[in-house]
BADRENNU-509479 format. One record per residue: x, y, z of N, C-alpha, C in turn; residue in one letter. Coordinates in steps of 0.001 Angstrom, whole numbers, plus 500000, padded with zeros to 6 digits. Each point is the difference from the previous one (the first is absolute). Example, Ala and Ser with C-alpha at 12.3 -4.5 7.8 and 13.67 -1.06 7.14 Angstrom:
2
513190494310507800499110501190500000500900501200500000A499650501050499280500820501190500060499230501090500730S
REM end
This chain:
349
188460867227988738498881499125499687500400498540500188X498694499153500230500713498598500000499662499052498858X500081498764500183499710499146498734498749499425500107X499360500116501148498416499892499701499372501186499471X500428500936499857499067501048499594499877499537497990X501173499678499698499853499712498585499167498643499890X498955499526500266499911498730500174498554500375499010X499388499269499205498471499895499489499831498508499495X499131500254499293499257498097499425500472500662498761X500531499068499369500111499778498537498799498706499632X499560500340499347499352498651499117501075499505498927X500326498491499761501045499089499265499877500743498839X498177499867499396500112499987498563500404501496499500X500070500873501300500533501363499187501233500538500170X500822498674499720501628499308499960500102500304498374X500524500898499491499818499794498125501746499171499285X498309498945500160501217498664498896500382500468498784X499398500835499218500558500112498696500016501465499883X500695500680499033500114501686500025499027500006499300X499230501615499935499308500696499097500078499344497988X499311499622499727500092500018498483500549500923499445X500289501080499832500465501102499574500840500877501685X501595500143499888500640500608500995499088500820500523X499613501313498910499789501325500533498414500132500266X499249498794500126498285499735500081500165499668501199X500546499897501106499707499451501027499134501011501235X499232499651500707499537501071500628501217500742501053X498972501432500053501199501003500621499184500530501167X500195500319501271499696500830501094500759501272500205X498886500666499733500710501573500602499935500565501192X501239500425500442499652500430501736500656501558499764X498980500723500629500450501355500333500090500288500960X501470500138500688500052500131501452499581501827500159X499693500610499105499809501029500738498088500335500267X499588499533498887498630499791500168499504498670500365X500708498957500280499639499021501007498804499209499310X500443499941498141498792499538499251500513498409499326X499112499478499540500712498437499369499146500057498947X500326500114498687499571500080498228500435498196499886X499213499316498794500468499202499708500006499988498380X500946499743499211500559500145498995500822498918499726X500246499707498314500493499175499171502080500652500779X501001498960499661501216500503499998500329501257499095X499467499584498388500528501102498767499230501400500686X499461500333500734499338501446500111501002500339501122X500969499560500589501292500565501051500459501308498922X500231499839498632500461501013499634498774501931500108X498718499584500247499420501532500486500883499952501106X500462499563501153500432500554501087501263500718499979X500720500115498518501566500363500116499976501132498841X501053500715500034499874501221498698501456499630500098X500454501288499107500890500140499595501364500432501228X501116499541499635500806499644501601500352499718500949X498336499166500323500289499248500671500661498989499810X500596499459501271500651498332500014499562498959500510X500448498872499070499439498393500605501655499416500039X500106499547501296501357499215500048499613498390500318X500595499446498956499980498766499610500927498781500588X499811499042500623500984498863500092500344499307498630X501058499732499737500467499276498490500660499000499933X499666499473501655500789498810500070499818499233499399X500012498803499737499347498165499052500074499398500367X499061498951500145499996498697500910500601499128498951X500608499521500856501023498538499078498989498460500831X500063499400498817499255498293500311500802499860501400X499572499865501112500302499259501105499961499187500489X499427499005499436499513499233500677500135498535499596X500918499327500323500353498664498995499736498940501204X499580498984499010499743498379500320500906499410499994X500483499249500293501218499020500196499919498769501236X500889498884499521499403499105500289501544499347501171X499734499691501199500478499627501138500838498516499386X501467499962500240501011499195500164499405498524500100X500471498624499531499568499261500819498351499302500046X499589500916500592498380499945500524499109500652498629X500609500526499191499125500855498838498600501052500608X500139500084501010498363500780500227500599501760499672X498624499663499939500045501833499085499933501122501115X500536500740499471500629501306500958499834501241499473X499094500987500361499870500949499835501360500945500068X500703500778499461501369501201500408499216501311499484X500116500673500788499611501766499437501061500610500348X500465500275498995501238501316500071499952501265500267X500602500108501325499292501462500655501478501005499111X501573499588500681501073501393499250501065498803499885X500659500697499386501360499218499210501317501052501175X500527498825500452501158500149501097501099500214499386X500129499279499199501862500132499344499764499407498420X500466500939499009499636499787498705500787499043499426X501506499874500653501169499316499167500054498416501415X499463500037500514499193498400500667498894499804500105X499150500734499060498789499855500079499098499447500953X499749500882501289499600499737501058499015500710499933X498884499681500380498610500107500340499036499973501162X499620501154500758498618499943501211499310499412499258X498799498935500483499013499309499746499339499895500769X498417499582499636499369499139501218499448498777499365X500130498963500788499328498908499185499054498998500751X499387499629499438498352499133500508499949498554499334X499641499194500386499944499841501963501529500106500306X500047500713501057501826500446500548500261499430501364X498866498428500092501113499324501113500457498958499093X499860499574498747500901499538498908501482500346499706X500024500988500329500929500517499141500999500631501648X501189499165499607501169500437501040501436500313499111X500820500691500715501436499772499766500425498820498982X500437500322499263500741498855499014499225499226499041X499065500496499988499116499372499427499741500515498428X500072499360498638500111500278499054498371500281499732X499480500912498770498699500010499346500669499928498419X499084499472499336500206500301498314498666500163499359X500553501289499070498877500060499531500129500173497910X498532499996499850499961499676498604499990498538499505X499405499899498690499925498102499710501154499473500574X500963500517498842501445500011499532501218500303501281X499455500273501147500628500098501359501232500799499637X500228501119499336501716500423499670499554501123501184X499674500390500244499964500990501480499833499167500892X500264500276500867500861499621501600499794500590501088X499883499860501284499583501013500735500747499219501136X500872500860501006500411499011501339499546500621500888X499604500282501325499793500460501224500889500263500370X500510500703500381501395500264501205499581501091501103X498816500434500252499444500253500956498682500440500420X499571499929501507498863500418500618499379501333500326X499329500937499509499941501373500309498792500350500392X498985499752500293498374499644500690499454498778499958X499076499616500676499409498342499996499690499790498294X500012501012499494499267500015498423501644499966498873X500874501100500727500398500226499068501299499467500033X500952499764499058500438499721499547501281500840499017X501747499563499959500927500311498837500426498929499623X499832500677498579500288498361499307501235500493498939X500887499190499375500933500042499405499433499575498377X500141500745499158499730499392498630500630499453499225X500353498632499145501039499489499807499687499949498759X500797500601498877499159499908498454501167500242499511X500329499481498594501196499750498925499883501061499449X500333501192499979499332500832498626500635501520501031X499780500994499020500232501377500083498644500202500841X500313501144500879499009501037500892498831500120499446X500348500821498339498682500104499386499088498614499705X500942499100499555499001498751499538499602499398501845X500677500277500795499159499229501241498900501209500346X499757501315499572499124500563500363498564499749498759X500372499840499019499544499590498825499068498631500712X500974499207500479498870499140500574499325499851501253X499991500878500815499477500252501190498566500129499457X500241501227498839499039500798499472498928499075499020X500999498771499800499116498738498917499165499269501208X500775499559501044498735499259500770499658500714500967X499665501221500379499497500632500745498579500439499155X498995500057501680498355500456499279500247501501500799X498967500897498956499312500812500578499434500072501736X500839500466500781500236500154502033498237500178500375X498730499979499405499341499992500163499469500085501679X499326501022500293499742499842501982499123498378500072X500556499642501235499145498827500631498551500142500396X499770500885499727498198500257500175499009499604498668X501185499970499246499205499183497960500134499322500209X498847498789500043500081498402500341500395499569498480X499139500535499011500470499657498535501488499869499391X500234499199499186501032499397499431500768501528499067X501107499847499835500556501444499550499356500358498323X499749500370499466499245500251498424500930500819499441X500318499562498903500660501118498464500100501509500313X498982500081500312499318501820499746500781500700501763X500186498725500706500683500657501343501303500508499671X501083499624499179500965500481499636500189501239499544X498815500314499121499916501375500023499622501387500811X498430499573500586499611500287500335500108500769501458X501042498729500640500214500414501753501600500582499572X500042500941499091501320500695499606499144501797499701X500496500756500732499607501170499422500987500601498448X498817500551499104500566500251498680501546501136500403X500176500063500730501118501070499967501270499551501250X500353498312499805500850498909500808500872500561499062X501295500345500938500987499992499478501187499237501046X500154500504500911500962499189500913499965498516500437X500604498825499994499261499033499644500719499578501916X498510499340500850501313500073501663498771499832501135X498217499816499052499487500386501042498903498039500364X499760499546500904499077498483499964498964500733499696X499117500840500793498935500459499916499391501426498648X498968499927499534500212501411499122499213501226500894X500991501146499775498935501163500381498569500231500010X499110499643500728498641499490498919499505501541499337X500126500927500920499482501078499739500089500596497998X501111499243499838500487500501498972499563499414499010X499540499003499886498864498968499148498993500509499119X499829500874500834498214500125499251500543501475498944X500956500484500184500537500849498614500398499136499108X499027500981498793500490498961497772501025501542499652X500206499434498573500746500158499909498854501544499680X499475499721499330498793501103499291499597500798501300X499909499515501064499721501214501628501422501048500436X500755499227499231501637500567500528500033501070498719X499584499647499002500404501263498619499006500567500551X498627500018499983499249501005500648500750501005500499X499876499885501816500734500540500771501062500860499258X501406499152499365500772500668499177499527501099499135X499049500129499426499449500965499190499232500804500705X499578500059501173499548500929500626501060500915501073X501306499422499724501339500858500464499869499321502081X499787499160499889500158498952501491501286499452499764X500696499972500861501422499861500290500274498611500561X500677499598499777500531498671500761501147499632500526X500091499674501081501600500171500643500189498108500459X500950499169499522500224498602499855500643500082501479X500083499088501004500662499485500945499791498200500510X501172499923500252499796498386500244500021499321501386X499066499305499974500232499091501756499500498596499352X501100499421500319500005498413499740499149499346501098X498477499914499534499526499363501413500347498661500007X499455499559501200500731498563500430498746499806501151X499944499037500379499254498903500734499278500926501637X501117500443500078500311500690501417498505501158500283X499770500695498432498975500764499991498863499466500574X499707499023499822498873498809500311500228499412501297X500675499977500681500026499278501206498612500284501207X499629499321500805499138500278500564500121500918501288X499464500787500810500844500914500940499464498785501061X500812499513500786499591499679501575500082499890500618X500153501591500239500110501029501612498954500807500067X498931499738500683499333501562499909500839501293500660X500914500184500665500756501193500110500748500371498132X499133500857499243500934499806498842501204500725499640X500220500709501346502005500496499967500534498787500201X499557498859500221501074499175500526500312498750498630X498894500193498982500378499265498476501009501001499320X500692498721499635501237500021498876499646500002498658X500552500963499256499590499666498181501455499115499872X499492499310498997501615499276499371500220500992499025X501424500146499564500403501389499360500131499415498535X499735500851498987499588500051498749500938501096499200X500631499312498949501128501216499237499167500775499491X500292501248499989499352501573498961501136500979499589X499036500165498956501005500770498937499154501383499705X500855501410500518499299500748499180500846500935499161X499838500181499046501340500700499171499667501486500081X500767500922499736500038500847500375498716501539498875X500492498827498638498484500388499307498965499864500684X499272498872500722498859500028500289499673500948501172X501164500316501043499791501151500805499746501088499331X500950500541498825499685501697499388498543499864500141X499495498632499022498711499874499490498752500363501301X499925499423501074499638499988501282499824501631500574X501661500266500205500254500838500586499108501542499387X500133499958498548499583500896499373498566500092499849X498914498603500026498515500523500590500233500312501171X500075499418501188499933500654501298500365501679500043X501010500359499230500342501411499726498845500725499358X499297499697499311499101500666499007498544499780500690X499898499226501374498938499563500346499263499187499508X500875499214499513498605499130498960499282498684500831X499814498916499167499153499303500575501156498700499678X500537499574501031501299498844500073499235498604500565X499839499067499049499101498788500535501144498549499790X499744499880501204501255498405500129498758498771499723X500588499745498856498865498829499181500910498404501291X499041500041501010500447498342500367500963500115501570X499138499390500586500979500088501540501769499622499699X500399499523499226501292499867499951500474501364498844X499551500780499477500705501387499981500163500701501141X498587499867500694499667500947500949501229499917501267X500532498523499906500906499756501065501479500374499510X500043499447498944501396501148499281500335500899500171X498742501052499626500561501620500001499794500247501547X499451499435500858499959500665501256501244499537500974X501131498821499027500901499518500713501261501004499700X499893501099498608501192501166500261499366501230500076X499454500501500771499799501488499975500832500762500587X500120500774499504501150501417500716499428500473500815X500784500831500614499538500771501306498903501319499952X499907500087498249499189501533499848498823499362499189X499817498505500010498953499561499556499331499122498425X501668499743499627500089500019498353500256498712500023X500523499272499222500181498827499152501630499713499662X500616499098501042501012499940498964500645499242499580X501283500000499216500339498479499187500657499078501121X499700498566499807500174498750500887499968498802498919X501263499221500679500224498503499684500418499746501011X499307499012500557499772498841501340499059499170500140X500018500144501478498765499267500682499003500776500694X498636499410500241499188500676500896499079498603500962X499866500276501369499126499606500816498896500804500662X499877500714498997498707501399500483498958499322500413X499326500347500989498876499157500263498579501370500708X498966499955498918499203501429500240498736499223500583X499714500860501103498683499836500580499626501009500755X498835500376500327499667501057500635500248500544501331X500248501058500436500037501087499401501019500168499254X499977500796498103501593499915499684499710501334499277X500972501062500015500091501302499141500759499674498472X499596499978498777500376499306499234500460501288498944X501074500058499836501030500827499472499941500679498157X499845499054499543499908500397498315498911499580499005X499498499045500462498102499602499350499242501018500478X499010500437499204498291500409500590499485499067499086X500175498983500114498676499158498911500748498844500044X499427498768499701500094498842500418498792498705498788X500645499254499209499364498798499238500026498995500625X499275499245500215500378498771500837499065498726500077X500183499222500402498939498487499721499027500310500970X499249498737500610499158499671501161501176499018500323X499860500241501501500998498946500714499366499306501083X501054499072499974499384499007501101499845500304501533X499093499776500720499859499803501282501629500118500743X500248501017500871501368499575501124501184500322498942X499813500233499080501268500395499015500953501240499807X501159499727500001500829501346500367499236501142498871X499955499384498707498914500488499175498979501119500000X498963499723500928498914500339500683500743501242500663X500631499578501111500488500851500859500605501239499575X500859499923498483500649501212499638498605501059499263X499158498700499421498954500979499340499186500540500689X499604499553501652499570501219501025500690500968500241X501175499649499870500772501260500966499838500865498920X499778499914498501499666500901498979498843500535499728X499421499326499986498550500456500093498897500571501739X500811499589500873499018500034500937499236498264500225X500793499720501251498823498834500686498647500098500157X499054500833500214498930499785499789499773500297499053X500066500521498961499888500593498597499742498729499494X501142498831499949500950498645499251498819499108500524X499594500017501326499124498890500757498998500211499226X498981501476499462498929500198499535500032499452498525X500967500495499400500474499565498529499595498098500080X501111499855500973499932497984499406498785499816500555X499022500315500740498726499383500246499223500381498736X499961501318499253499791500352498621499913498469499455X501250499941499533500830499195499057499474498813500034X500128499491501542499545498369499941498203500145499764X499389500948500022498273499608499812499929500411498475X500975500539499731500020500412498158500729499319499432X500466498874500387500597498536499743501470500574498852X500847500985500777500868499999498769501076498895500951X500944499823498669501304498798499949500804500465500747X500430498768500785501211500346501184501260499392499621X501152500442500504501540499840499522500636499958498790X500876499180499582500813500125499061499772500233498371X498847499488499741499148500064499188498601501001500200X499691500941500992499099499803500334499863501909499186X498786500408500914499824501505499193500700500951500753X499734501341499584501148500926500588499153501530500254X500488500361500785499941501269500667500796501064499736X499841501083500028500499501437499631499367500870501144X500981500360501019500273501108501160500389501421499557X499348500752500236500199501334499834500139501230501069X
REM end
């Protein structure tokens, strides 16, 4: 397939600036790929679709504040830094990208905070954007992460024109963050409370934890329309060997195995065995799914509305069916539900 085929109109305003008032109230789309039907439903009613043994595998990564202000050597102008991964812990070296980034060269100091005790040097060039910078701070590991974590905001996507709010700290964190490694949050994983998760739990629904530290790279724009010829930037995942039994053992029983969020979905399809199972991994992955793709350990799939041309999009056709996905978002956009990070969510069956 190419990259015009993923192409439609988004309208701006059905960009969702703010989440659902309530996680588990947000609207839900149902797709039945076998009856080729679209239900529309609240999020909390996902639990009629699951019984007992089935599985939902979860990302548990956590977004850490990324995103710090700091102010240019000299000249004082303000400088955006987003902290994409941490290079070396005991020189505290840092990938970045920073804005505006024909400011910002080699040798060039930033400080940030009133009180300027963080430090930042350049010591090199790694995209027109990005940036390694050296962190220069008096103090133990923990207290310089301690303050990364003090002046860093909530990594918020560049599509919220609005100023970052209180309630984002919580909110763009799914209730079940445990690994702390990721800029962006799983969105899929959002719209579960804590009260939708005991549900489930009490109806004997299984949950199997795995981690992919997303990063920036997920988001990049594709532009090649040949799409064998786009690169994913590679993303650490973790799957322990519990969450395979967990996995492994619906697929055994036939059950109903649903990867809540294109970044599970890219996890578990980055270790499968040769007889079709799940298995334990710590690394990296540059999986990159688009259609046509035979997809190994999901039959079911949670997931946002995504943007136009987005690797996004592309994995959730190859799951659902391209024309199926095309009929759905024309649905969607005349039934005005919320698009991206914030936006409403879908359930593939």
């Amino acid at each position: 397939m190419k990259l015009s085929h993923f192409s439609f109109d988004l309208p701006d305003e059905l960009l969702a600036e703010h989440p659902a008032e309530h996680r588990d109230e947000a609207r839900l789309m149902v797709l039945n790929r076998e009856k080729q039907t679209i239900e529309h439903k609240q999020f909390k009613d996902i639990i009629d679709y699951f019984d007992e043994g089935d599985v939902m595998i979860l990302n548990n990564t956590k977004v850490f504040p990324a995103r710090l202000y700091g102010n240019k050597e000299k000249t004082g102008a303000r400088i955006e830094v987003f902290l994409l991964r941490e290079l070396n812990q005991d020189q505290r070296l840092w990938d970045v990208l920073v804005d505006p980034a024909r400011k910002i060269r080699i040798g060039n100091k930033l400080y940030f905070g009133e009180d300027e005790t963080l430090v930042a040097e350049v010591i090199d060039n790694t995209t027109s954007r990005g940036r390694t910078l050296r962190f220069l701070y008096d103090g133990s590991y923990t207290d310089f992460r301690r303050k990364l974590t003090e002046l860093g905001e909530t990594p918020l996507p560049k599509y919220i024109k609005r100023e970052v709010e209180p309630e984002d700290e919580e909110r763009y964190q799914t209730i079940f963050a445990k690994n702390e490694g990721a800029v962006a949050a799983p969105t899929a994983g959002l719209h579960f409370s804590k009260h939708l998760l005991k549900r489930l739990e009490i109806k004997g629904v299984e949950t199997a934890e795995v981690t992919l530290h997303v990063g920036l790279g997920t988001f990049n724009p594709v532009e090649v329309e040949d799409l064998s010829k786009h690169k994913m930037d590679s993303e650490e995942i973790v799957i322990t060997q519990r969450a395979a039994d967990i996995v492994n053992r619906g697929i055994e029983n036939k059950k109903r195995v649903c990867a809540v969020g294109t970044t599970s979905m890219r996890t578990i399809e980055s270790s499968v065995s040769s007889n079709g199972r799940l298995n334990e991994f710590d690394g990296w992955t540059n999986k990159f799914i688009f259609p046509p793709y035979d997809f190994s350990i999901a039959n079911c799939m949670i997931t946002n509305f995504h943007t136009p041309k987005s690797t996004l999009l592309m994995m959730t056709s190859a799951f659902a069916g391209h024309d199926f996905i095309k009929k759905a978002y024309e649905e969607a956009v005349k039934e005005k539900y919320k698009f991206y990070s914030y936006g409403d969510a879908m359930l593939i069956i």
